[in-house]
C-alpha positions in Angstrom: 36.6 -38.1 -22.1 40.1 -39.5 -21.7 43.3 -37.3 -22.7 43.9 -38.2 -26.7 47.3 -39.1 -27.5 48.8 -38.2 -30.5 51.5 -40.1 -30.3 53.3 -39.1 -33.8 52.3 -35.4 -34.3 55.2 -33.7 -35.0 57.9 -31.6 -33.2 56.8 -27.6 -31.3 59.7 -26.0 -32.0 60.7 -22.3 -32.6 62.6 -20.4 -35.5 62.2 -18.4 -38.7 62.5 -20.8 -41.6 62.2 -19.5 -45.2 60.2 -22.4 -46.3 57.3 -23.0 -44.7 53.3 -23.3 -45.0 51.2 -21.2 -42.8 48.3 -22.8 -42.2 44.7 -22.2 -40.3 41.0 -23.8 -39.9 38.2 -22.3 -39.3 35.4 -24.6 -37.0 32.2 -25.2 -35.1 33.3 -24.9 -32.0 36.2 -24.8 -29.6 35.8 -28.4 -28.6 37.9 -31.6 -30.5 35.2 -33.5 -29.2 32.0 -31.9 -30.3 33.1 -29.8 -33.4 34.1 -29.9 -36.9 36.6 -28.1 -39.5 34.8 -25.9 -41.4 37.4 -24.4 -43.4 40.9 -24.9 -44.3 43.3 -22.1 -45.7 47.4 -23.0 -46.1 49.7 -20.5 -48.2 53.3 -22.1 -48.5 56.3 -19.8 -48.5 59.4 -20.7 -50.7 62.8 -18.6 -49.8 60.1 -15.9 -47.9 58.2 -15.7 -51.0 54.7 -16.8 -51.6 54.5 -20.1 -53.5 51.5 -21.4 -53.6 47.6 -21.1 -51.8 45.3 -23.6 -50.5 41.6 -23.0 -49.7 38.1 -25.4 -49.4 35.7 -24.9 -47.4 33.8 -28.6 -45.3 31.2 -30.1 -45.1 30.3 -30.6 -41.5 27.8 -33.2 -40.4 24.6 -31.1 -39.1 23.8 -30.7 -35.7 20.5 -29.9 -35.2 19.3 -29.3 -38.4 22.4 -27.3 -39.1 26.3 -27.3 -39.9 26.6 -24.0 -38.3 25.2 -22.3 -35.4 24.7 -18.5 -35.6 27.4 -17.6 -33.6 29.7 -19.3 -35.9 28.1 -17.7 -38.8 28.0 -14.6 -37.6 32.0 -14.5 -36.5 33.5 -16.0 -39.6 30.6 -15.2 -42.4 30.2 -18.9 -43.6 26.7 -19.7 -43.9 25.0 -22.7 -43.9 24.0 -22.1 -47.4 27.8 -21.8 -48.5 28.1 -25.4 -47.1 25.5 -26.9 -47.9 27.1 -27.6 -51.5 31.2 -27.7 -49.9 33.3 -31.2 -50.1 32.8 -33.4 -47.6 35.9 -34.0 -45.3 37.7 -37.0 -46.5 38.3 -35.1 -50.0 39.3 -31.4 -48.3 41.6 -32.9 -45.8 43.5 -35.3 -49.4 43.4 -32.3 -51.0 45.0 -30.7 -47.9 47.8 -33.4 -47.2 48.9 -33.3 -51.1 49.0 -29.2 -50.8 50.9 -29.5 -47.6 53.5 -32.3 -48.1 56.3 -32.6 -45.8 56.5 -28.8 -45.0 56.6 -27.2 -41.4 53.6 -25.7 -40.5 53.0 -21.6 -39.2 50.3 -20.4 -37.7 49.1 -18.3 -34.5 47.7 -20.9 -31.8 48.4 -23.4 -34.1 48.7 -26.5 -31.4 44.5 -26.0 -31.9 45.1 -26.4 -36.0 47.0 -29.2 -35.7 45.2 -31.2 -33.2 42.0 -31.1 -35.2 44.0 -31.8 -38.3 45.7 -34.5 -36.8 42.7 -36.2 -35.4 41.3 -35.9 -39.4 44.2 -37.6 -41.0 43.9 -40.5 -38.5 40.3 -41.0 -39.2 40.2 -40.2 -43.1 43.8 -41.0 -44.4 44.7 -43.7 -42.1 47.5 -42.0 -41.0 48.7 -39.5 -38.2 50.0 -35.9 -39.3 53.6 -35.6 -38.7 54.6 -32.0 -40.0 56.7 -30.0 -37.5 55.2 -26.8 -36.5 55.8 -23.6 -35.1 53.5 -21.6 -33.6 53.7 -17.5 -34.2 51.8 -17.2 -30.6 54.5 -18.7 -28.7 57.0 -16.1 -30.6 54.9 -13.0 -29.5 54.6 -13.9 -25.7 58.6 -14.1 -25.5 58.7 -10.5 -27.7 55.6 -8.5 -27.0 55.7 -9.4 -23.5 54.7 -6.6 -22.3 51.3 -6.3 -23.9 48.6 -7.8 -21.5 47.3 -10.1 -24.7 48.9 -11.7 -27.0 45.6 -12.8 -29.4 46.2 -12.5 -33.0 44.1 -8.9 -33.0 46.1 -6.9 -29.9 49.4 -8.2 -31.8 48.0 -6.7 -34.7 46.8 -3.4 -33.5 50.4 -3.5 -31.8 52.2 -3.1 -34.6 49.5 -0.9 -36.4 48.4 -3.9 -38.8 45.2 -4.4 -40.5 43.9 -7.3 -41.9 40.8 -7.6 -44.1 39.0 -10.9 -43.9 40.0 -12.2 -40.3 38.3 -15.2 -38.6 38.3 -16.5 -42.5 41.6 -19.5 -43.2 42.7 -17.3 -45.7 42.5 -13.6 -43.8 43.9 -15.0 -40.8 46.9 -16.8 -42.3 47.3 -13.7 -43.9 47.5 -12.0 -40.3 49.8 -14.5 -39.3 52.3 -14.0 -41.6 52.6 -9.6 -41.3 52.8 -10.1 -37.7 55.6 -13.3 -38.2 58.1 -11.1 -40.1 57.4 -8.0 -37.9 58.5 -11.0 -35.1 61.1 -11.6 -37.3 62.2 -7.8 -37.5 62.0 -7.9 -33.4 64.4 -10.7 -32.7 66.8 -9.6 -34.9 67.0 -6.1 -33.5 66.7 -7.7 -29.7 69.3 -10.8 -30.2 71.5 -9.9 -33.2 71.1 -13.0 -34.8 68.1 -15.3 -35.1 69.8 -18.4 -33.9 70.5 -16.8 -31.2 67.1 -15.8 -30.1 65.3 -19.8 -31.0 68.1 -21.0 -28.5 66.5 -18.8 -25.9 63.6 -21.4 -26.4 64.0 -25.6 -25.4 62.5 -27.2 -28.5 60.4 -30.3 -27.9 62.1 -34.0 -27.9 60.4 -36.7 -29.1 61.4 -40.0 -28.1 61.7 -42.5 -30.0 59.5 -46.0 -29.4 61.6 -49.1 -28.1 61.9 -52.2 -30.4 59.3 -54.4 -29.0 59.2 -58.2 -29.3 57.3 -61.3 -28.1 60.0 -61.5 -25.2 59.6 -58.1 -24.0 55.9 -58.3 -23.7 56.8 -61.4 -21.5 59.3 -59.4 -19.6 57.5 -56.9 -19.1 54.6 -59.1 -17.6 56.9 -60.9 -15.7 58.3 -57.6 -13.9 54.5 -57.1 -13.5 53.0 -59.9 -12.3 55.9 -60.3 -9.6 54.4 -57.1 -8.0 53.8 -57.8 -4.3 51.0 -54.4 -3.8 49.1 -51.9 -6.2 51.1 -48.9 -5.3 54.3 -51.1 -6.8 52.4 -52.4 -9.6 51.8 -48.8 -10.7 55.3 -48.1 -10.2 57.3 -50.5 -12.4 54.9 -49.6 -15.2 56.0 -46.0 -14.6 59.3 -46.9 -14.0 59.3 -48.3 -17.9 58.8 -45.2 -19.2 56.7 -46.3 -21.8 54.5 -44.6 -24.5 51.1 -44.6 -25.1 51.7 -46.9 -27.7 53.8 -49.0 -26.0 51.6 -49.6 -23.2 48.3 -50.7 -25.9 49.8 -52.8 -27.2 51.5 -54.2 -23.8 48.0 -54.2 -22.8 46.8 -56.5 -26.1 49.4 -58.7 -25.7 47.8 -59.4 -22.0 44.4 -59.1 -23.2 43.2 -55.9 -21.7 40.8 -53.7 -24.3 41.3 -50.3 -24.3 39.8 -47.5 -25.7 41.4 -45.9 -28.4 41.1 -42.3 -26.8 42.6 -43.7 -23.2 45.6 -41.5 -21.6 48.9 -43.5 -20.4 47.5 -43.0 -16.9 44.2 -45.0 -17.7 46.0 -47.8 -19.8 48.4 -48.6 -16.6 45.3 -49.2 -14.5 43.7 -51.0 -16.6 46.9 -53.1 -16.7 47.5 -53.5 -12.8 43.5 -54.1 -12.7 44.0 -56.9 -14.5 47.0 -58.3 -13.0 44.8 -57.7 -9.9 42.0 -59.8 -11.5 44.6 -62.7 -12.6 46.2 -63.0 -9.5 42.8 -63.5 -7.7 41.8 -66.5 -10.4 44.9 -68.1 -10.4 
């Protein structure tokens, strides 16, 4: 399946705020594709102090003739039974965007949290998940480098913590947040100042979408169409430096249907395939 773009998640970047909301999911599987969010645990912080806790287990739809396999059951101790009467997903993940509001998001790995709860704000709130994150894992490679993993458990055991309840939302944002302010503790005594240790990281960018009108669509199949070969076809759409976005709806404004999971790469050929296609007709 093609590369899902997700075009307005929000900024990977890397600091210690005060105010935050750790945040983790427990679910079927490893794969967007093919699994489901189980579980979903968030605990937001005010000035470093707890402030609040979010918890509901899902719903998943059953896969044959179950919501989870034993594997699954056997590594986080939710049971079929225990979901058999949880909320379905569109009402967890409401619940889940009022709890979370506009704050950034912590977790350990978290890129795989957000993803899934990206992909389940598009389909049941209509709307993409744009909280900034930052994501404890990232922190621990550049300050326990020297350990030869850097999973949420060796972090642990590195700095003698124990955690009751892991591979559980709740346990493991828990986990998360001992082993962030023992992070916390480490850049300070390695950099003197935590400002200075962040800058030691280049945050994300995120550019922001041209203003598109009727004209540029024209322009832009003008510059196109005037293509004398393939190779330069694929070049001027490249040189255009367009997003995902950008380039769907380029492509509905020449009529080319796209799937809604296609990657830039597959939208552009699809575009010279059918400037191809015209050119041949005309």
């Amino acid at each position: 399946m093609a590369e899902v773009i997700r075009e307005f998640r929000g900024l990977s970047y890397v600091d210690f705020p005060s105010d935050y909301c750790l945040v983790d999911i427990e679910t079927t599987g490893l794969g967007l594709y093919d699994s489901d969010i189980i579980e979903i645990g968030a605990v937001k912080y005010s000035g470093g102090k707890p402030a609040g806790q979010f918890q509901t287990l899902i719903q998943p739809p059953r896969r044959d003739g179950v919501f989870v396999d034993e594997f699954i059951v056997g590594l986080t101790g939710i049971t079929n039974e225990m979901l058999s009467d949880a909320p379905r997903t569109s009402s967890a993940i409401k619940g889940f965007a009022d709890f979370l509001g506009d704050s950034v998001i912590v977790g350990y790995n978290v890129s795989f949290d957000v993803n899934f709860l990206y992909d389940s704000f598009m389909k049941h709130l209509k709307r993409p998940l744009t909280n900034n994150f930052i994501d404890v894992l990232r922190i621990s490679r550049r300050l326990c480098a020297e350990l030869p993993s850097r999973d949420i458990d060796s972090v642990l055991e590195h700095f003698g913590l124990e955690v009751e309840g892991r591979h559980r939302a709740i346990g493991d944002c828990i986990a998360t947040q001992l082993i962030y302010e023992r992070l916390q503790e480490e850049a300070l005594r390695n950099y003197g100042a935590l400002e200075d240790f962040s800058k030691t990281f280049k945050a994300c960018s995120v550019r922001k979408p041209k203003r598109i009108t009727c004209e540029t669509f024209a322009e832009w199949r003008t510059q196109l169409y005037g293509c004398k070969s393939v190779k330069n076809a694929f070049r001027s759409l490249e040189k255009l430096r367009l997003t995902a976005v950008e380039l769907r709806k380029f492509a509905e404004y020449v009529g080319v249907s796209v799937h809604k999971y296609a990657g830039k790469n597959d939208i552009i050929t699809a575009l010279v395939y059918r400037m191809i296609d015209d050119k041949l007709s005309a």
